[in-house]
ChimeraX commands (.cxc) that place a marker at each C-alpha (Angstrom):
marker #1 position 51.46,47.65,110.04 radius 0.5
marker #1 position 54.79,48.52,111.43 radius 0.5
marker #1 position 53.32,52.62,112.07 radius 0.5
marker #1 position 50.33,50.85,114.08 radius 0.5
marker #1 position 52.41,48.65,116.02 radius 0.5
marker #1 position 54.49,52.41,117.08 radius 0.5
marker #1 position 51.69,54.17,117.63 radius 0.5
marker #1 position 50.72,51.21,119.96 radius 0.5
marker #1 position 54.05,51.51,121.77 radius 0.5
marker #1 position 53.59,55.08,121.83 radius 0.5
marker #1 position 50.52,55.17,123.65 radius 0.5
marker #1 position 51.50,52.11,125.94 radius 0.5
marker #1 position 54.13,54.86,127.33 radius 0.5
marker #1 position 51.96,57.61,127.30 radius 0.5
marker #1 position 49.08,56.07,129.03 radius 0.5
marker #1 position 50.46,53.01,131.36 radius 0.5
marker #1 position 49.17,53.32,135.10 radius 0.5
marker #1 position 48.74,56.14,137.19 radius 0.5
marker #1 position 51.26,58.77,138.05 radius 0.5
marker #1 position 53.67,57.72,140.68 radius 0.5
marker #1 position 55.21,61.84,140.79 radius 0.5
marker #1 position 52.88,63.22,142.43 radius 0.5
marker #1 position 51.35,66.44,143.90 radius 0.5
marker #1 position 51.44,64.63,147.17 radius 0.5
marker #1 position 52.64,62.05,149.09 radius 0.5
marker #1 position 49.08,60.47,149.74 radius 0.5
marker #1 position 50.16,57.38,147.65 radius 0.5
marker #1 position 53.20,56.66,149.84 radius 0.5
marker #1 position 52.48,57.76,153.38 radius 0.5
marker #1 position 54.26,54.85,154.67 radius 0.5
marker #1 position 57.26,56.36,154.85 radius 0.5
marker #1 position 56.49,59.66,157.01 radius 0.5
marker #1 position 55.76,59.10,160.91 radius 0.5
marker #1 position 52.04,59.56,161.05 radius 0.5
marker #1 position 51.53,60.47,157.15 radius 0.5
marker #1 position 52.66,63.88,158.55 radius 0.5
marker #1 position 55.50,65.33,155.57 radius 0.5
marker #1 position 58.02,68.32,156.21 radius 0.5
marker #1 position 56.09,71.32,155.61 radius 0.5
marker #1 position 56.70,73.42,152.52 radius 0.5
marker #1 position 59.62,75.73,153.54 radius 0.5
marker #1 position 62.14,73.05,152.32 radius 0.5
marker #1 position 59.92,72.73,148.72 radius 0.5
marker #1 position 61.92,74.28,145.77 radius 0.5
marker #1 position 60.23,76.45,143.00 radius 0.5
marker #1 position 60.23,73.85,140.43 radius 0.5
marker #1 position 59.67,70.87,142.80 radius 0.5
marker #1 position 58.43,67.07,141.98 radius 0.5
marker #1 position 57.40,64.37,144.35 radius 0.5
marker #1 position 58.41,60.94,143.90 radius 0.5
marker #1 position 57.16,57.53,145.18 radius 0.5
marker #1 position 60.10,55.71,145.00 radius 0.5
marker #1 position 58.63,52.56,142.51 radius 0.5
marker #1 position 60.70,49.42,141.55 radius 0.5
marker #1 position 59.46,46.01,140.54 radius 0.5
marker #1 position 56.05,47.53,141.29 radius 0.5
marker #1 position 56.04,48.26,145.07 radius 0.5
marker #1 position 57.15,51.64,146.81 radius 0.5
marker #1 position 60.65,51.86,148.84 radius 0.5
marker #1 position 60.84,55.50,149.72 radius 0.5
marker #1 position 59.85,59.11,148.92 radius 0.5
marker #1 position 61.61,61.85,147.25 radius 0.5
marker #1 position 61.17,65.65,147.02 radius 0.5
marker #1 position 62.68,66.39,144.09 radius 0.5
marker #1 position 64.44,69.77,142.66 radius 0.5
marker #1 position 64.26,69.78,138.66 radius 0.5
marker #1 position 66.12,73.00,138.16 radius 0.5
marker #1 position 69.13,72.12,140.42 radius 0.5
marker #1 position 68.40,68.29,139.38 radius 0.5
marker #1 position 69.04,66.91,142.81 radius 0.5
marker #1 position 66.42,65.85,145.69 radius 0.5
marker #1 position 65.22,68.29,148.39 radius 0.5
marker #1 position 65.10,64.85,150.83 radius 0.5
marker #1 position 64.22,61.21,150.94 radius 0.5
marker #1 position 62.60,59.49,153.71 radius 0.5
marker #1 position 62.35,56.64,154.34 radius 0.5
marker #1 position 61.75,53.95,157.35 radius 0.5
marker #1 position 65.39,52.70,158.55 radius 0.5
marker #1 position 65.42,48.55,158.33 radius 0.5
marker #1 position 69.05,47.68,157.68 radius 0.5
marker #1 position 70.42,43.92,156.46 radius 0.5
marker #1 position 73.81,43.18,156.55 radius 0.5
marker #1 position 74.43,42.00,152.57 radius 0.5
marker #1 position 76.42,43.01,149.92 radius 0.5
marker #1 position 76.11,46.25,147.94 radius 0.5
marker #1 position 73.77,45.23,145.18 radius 0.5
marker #1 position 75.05,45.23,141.51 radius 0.5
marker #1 position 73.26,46.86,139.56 radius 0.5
marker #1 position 71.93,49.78,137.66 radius 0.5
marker #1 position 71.79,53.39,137.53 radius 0.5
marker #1 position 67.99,54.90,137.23 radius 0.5
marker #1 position 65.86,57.68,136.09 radius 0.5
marker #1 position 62.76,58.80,136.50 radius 0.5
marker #1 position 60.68,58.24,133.73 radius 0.5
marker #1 position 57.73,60.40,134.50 radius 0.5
marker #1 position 60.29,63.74,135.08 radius 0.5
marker #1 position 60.97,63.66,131.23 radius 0.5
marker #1 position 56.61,64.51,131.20 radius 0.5
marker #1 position 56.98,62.24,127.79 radius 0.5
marker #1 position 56.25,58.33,129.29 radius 0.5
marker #1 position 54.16,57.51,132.11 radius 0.5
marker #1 position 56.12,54.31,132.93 radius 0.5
marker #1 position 55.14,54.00,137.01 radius 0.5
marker #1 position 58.83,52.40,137.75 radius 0.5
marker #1 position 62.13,53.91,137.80 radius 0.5
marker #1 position 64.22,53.23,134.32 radius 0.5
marker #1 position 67.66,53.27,133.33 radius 0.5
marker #1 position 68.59,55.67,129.92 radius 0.5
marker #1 position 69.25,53.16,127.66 radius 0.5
marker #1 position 65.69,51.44,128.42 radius 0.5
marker #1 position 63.80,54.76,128.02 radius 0.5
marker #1 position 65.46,55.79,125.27 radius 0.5
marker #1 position 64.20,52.24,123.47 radius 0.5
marker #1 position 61.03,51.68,124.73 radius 0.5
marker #1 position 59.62,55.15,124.56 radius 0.5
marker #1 position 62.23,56.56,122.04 radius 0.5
marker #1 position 63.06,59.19,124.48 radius 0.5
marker #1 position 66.55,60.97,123.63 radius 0.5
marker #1 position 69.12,61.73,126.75 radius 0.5
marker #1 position 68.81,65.15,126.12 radius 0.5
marker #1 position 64.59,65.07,126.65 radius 0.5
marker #1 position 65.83,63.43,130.09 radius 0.5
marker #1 position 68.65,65.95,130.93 radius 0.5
marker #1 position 65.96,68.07,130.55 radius 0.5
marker #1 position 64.35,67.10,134.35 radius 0.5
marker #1 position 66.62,65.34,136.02 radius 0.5
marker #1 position 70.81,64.33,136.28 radius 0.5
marker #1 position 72.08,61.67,134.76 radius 0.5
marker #1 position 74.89,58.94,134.42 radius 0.5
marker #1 position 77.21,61.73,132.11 radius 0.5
marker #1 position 76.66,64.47,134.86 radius 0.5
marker #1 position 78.69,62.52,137.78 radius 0.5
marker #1 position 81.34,61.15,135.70 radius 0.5
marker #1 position 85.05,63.10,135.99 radius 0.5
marker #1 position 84.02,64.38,138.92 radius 0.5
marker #1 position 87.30,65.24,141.54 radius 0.5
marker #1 position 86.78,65.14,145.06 radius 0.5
marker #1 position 83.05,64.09,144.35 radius 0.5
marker #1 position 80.83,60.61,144.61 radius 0.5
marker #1 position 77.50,59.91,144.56 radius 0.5
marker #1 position 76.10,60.83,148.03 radius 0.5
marker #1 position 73.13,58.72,148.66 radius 0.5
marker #1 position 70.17,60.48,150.50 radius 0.5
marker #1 position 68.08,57.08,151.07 radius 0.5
marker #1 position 71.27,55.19,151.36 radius 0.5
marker #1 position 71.57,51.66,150.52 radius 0.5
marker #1 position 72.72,50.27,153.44 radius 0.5
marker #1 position 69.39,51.28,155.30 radius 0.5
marker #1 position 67.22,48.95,152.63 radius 0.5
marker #1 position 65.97,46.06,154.26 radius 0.5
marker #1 position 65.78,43.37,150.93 radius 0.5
marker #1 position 67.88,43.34,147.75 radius 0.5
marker #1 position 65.28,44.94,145.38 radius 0.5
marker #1 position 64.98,48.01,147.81 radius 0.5
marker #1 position 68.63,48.34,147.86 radius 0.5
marker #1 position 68.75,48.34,144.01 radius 0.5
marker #1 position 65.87,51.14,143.94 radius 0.5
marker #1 position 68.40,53.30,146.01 radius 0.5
marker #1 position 70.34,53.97,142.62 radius 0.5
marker #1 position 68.48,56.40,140.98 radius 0.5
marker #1 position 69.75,59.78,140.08 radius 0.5
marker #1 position 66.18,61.23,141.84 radius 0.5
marker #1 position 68.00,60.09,145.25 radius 0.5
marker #1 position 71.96,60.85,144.72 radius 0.5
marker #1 position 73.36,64.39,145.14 radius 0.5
marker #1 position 77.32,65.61,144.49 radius 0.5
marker #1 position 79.10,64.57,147.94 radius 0.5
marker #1 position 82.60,65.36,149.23 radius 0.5
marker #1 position 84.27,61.89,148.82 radius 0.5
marker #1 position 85.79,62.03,152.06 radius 0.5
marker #1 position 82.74,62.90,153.85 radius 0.5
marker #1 position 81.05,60.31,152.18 radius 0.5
marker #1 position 83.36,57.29,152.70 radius 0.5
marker #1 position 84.21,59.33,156.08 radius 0.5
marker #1 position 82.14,60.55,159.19 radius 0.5
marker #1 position 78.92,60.44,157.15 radius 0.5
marker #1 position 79.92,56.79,156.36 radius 0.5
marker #1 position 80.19,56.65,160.51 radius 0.5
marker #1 position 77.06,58.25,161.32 radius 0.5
marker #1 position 74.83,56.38,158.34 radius 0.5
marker #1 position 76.32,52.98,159.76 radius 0.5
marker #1 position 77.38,52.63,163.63 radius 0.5
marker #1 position 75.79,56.12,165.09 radius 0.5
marker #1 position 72.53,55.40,163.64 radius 0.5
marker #1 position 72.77,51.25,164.71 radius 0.5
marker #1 position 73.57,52.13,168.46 radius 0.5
marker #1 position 70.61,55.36,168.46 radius 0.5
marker #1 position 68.06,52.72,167.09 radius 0.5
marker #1 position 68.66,49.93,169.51 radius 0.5
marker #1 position 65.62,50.25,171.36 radius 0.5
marker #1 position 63.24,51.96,168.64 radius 0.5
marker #1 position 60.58,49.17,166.95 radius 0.5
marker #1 position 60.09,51.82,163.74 radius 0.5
marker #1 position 62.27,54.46,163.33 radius 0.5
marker #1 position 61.28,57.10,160.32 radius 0.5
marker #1 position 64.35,58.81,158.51 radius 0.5
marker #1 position 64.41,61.68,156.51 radius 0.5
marker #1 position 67.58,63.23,154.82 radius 0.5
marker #1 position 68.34,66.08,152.62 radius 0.5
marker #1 position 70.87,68.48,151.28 radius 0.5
marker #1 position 70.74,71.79,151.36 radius 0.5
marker #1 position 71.90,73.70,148.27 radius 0.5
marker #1 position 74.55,75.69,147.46 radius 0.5
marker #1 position 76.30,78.35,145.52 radius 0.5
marker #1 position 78.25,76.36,143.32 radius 0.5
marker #1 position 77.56,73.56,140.70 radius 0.5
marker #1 position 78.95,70.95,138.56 radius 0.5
marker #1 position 78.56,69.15,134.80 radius 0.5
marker #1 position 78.80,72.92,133.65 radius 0.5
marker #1 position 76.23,74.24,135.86 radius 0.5
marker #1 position 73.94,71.73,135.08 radius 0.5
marker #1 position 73.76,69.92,138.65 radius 0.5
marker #1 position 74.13,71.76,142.13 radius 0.5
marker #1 position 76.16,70.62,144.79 radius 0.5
marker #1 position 74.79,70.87,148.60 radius 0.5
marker #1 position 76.30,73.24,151.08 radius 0.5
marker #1 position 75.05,70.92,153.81 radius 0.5
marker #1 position 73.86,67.31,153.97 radius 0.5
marker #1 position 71.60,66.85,156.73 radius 0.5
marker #1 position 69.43,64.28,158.51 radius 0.5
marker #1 position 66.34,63.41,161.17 radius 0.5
marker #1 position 64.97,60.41,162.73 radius 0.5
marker #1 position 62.22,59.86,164.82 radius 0.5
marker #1 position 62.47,56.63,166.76 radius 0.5
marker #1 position 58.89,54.71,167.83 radius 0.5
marker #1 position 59.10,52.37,170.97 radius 0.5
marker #1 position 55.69,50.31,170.89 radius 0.5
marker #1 position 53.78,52.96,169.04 radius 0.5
marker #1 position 54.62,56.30,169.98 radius 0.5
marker #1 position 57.65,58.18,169.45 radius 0.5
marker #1 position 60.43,57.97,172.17 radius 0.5
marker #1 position 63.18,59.78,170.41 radius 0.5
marker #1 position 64.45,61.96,168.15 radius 0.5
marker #1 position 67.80,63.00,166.65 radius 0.5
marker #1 position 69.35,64.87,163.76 radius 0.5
marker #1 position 72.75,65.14,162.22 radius 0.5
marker #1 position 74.33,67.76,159.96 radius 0.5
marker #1 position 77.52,67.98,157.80 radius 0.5
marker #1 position 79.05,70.67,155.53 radius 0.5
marker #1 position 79.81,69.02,152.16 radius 0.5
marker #1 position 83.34,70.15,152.07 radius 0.5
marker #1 position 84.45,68.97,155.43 radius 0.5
marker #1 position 84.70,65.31,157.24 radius 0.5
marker #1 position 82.77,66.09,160.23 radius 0.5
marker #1 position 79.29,65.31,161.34 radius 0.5
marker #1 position 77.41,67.39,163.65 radius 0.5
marker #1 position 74.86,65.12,166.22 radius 0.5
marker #1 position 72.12,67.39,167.21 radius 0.5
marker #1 position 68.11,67.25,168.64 radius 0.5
marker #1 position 66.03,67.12,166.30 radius 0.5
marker #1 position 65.07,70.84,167.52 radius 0.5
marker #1 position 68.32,71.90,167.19 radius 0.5
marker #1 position 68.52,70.26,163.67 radius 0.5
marker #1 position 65.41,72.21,162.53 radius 0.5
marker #1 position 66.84,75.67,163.89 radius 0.5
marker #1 position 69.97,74.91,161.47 radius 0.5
marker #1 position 67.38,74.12,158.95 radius 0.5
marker #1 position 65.51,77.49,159.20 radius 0.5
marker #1 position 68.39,79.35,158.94 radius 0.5
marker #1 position 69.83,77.53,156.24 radius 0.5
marker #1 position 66.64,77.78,154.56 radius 0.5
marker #1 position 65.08,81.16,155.30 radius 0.5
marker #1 position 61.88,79.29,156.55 radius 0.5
marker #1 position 60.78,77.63,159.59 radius 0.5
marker #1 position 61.43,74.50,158.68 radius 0.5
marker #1 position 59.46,71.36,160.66 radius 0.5
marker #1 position 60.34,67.65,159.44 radius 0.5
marker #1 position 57.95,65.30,161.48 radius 0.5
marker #1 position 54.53,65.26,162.98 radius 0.5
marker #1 position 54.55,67.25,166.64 radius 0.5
marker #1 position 54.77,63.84,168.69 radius 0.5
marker #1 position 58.46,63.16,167.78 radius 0.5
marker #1 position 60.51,65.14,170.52 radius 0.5
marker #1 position 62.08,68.29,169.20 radius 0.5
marker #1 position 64.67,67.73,172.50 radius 0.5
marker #1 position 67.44,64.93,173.54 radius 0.5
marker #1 position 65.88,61.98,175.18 radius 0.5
marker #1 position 67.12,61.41,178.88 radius 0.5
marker #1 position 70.24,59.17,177.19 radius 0.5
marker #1 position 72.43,60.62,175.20 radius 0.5
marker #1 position 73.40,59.82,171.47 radius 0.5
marker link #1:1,2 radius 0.2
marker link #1:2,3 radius 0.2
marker link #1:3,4 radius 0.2
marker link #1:4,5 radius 0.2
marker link #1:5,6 radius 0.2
marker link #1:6,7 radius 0.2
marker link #1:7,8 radius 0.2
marker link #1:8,9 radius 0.2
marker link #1:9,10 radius 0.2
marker link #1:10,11 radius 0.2
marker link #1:11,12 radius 0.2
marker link #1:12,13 radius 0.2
marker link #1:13,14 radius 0.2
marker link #1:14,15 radius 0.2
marker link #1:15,16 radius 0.2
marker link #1:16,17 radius 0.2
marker link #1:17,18 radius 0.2
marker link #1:18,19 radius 0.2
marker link #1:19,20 radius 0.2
marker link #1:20,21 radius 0.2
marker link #1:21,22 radius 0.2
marker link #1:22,23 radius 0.2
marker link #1:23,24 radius 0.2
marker link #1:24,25 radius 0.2
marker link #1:25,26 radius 0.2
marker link #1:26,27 radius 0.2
marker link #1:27,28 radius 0.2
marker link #1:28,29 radius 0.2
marker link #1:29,30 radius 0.2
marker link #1:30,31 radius 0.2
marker link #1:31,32 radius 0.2
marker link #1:32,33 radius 0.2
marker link #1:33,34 radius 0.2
marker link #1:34,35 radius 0.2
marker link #1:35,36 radius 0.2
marker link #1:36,37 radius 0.2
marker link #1:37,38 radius 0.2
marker link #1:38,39 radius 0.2
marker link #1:39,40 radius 0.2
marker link #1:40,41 radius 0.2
marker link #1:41,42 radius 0.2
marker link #1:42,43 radius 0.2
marker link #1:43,44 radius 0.2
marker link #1:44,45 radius 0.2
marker link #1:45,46 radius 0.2
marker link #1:46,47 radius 0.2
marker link #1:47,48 radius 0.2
marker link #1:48,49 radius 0.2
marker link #1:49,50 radius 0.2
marker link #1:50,51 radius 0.2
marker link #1:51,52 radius 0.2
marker link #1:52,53 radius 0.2
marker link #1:53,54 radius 0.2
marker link #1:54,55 radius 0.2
marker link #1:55,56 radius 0.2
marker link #1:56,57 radius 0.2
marker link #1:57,58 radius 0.2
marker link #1:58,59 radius 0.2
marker link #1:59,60 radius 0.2
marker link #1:60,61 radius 0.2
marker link #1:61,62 radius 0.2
marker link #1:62,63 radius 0.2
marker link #1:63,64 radius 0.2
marker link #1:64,65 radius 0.2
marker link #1:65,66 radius 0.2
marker link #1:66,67 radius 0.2
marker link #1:67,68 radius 0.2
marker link #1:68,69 radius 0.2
marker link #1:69,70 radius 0.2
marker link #1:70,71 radius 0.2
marker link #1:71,72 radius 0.2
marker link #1:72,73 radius 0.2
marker link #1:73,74 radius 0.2
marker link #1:74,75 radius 0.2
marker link #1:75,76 radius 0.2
marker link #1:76,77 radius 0.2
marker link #1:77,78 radius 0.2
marker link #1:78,79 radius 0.2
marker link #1:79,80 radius 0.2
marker link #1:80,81 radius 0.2
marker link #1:81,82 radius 0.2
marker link #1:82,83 radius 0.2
marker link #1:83,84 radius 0.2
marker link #1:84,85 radius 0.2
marker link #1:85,86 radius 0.2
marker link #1:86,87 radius 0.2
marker link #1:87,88 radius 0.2
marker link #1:88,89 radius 0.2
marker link #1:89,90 radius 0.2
marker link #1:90,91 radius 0.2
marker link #1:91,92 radius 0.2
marker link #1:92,93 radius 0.2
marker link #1:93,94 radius 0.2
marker link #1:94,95 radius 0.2
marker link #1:95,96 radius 0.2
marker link #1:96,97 radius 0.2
marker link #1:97,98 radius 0.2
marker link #1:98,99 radius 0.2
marker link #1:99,100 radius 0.2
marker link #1:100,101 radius 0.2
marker link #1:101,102 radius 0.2
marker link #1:102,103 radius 0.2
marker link #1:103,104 radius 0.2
marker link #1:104,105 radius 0.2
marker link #1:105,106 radius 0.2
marker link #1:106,107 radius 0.2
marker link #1:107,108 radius 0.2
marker link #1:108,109 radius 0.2
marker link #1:109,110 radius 0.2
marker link #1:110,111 radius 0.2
marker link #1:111,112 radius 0.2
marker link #1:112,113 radius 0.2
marker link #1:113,114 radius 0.2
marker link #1:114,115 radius 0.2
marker link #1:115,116 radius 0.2
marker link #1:116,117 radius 0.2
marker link #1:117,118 radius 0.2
marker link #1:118,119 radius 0.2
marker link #1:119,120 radius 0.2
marker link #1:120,121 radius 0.2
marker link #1:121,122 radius 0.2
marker link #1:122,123 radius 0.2
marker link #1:123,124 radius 0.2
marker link #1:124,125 radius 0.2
marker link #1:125,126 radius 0.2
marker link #1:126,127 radius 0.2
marker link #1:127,128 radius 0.2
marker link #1:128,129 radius 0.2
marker link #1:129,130 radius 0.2
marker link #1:130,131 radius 0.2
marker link #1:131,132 radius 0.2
marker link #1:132,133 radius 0.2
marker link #1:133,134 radius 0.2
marker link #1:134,135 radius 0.2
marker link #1:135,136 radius 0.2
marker link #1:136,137 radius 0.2
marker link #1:137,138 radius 0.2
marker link #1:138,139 radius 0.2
marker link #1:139,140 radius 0.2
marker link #1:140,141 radius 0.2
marker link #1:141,142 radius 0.2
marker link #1:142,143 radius 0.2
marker link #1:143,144 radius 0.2
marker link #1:144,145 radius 0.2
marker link #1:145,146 radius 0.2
marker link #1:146,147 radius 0.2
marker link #1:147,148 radius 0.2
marker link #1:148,149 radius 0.2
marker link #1:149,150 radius 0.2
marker link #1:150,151 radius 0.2
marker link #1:151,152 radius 0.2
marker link #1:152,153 radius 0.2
marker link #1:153,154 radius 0.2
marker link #1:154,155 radius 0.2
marker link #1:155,156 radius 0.2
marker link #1:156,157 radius 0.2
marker link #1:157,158 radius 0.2
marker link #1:158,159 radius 0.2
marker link #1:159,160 radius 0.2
marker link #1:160,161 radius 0.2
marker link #1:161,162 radius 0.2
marker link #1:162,163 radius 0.2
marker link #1:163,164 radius 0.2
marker link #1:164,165 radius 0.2
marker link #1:165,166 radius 0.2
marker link #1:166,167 radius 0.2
marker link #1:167,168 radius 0.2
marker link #1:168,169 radius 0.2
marker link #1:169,170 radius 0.2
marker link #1:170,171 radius 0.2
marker link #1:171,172 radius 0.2
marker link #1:172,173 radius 0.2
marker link #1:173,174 radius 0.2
marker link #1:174,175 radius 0.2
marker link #1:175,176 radius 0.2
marker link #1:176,177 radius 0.2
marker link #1:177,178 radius 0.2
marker link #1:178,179 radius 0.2
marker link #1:179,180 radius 0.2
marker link #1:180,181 radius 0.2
marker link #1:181,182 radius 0.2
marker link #1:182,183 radius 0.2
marker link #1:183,184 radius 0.2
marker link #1:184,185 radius 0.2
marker link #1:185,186 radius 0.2
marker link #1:186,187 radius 0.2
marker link #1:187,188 radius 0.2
marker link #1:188,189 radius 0.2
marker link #1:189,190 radius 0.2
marker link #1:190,191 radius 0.2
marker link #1:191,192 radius 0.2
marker link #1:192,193 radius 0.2
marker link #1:193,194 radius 0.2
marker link #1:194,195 radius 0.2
marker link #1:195,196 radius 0.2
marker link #1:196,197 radius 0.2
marker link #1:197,198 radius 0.2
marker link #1:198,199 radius 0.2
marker link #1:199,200 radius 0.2
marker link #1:200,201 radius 0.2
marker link #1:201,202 radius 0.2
marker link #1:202,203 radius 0.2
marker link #1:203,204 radius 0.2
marker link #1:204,205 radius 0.2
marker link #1:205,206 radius 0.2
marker link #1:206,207 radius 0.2
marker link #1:207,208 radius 0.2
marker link #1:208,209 radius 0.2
marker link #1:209,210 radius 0.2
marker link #1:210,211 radius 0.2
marker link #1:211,212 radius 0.2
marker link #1:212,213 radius 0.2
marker link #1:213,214 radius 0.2
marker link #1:214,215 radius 0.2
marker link #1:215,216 radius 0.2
marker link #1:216,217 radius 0.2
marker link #1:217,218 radius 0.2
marker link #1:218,219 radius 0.2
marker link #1:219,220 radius 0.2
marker link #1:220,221 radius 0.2
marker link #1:221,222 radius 0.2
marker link #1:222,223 radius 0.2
marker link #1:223,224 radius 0.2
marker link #1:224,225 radius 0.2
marker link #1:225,226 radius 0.2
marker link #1:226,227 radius 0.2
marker link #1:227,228 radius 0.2
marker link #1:228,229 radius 0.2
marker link #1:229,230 radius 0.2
marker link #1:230,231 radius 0.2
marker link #1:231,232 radius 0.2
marker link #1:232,233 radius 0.2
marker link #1:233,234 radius 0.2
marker link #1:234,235 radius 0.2
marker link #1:235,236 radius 0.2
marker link #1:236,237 radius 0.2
marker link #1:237,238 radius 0.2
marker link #1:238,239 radius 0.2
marker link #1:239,240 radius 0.2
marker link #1:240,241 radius 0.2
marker link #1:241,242 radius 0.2
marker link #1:242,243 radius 0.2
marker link #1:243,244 radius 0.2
marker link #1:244,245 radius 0.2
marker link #1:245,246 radius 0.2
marker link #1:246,247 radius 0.2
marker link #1:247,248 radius 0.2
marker link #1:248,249 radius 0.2
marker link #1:249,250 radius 0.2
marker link #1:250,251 radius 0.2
marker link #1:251,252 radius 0.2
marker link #1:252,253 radius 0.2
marker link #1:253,254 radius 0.2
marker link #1:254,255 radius 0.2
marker link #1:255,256 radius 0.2
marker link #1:256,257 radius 0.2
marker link #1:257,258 radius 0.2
marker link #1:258,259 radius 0.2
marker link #1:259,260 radius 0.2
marker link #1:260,261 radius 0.2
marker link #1:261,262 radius 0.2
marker link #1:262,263 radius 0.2
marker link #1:263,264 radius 0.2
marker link #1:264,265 radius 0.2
marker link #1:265,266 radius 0.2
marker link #1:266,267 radius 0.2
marker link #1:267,268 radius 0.2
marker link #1:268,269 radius 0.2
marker link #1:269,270 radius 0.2
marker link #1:270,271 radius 0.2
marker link #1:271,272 radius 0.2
marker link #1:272,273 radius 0.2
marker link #1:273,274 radius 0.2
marker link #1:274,275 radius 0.2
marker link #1:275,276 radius 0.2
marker link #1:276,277 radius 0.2
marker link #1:277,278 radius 0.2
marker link #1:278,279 radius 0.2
marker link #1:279,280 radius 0.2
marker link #1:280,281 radius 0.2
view
């Protein structure tokens, strides 16, 4: 009776819903200006693409790199509320692990019971709590940060290890702090909708012995929507070992990019202008 009632469980993981990483963003276009995504010179090798799920509904979309375990980018529409950080936990992806089809993101200690999952089947795909802690000069940089979630439960779905990358601490709680908070408030005063997309670029060097890589550059785009169409762009880069932010067009920030990248790199659909509106940011 009891191996039944594990097989049951078994399959329950194996089998529940449909896959929410993807091989495309067609389930959560939301979150891209016009359904359009970046094209594929940012994609890594060994990429993934996530539709951000928690508490069943979507919040935002990663690109995700499994062998550096850290995301490409995360976009996401920018709809800021003023309330306290949310408590709460730190999340994987379940689907990474390619061992439980679970549609919402997890923490460890919940895969590890309900699918019997060990950590090292989910260190495997992805970073996890053990790989950012001791870290010196180091935090958590959100890509999809949670300031920019517009309701508690999207807040909460910002802590997942599928949207955090190694930042410099003082860039962090610094000029990226600045920019992420009072640049972006005072460039989005006249936008209805205003689609965000931000990413690192990686580097040379890694961390939680060479298990997690950590960004040369963080970097980031908006396209900003009046009624319907776009009226505005901007972009803003940072090298992750120095407190200063770069503003930039959005033109300017792809140029960066394709260097940076060794691609030509294009974030949003062709209607968001690639050059400084008549105001400056």
């Amino acid at each position: 009776m009891l191996g039944l009632l594990l097989l049951q469980v078994l399959a329950s993981c194996l089998w529940l819903g449909h896959s929410e990483v993807v091989d495309s963003f067609n389930s959560c276009p939301q979150f891209f200006y016009s359904g359009t995504f970046p094209n594929d010179a940012l994609n890594p090798h060994n990429s993934a693409r996530i539709c951000q799920r928690f508490r069943n509904s979507y919040h935002y979309a990663t690109l995700y790199d499994r062998d550096r375990r850290i995301p490409v980018y995360s976009a996401y529409k920018y709809q800021p509320v003023e309330e306290k950080r949310p408590r709460g936990w730190w999340f994987v992806e379940p689907q990474l692990t390619g061992k439980c089809n679970l549609n919402d993101m997890e923490t460890e200690s919940y895969l590890k019971d309900k699918c019997k999952i060990s950590l090292d089947d989910i260190k495997k795909s992805q970073a996890v709590r053990d790989d950012y802690r001791g870290l010196k000069s180091l935090v958590h940089g959100h890509l999809s940060p949670t300031g920019h979630m517009d309701n508690d439960v999207s807040k909460m779905a910002t802590f997942t290890f599928t949207n955090i990358v190694p930042q410099d601490s003082i860039l962090n709680n610094g000029k990226w702090r600045v920019y992420e908070d009072k640049t972006m408030k005072k460039n989005t005063e006249d936008c209805k909708t205003t689609y965000v997309i931000t990413g690192a670029v990686p580097g040379n060097t890694y961390v939680s012995d060479n298990r997690v890589n950590r960004p040369s550059h963080i970097w980031s785009a908006a396209c900003c929507l009046g009624d319907e169409e776009p009226q505005d762009a901007w972009g803003a880069i940072a090298e992750n070992d120095k407190n200063q932010v770069e503003e930039l067009s959005l033109g300017e920030l792809e140029e960066r990019l394709t260097e940076l990248y060794g691609g030509t790199v294009t974030l949003f659909n062709n209607a968001c202008p690639r050059k400084k509106a008549s105001h400056n940011h």
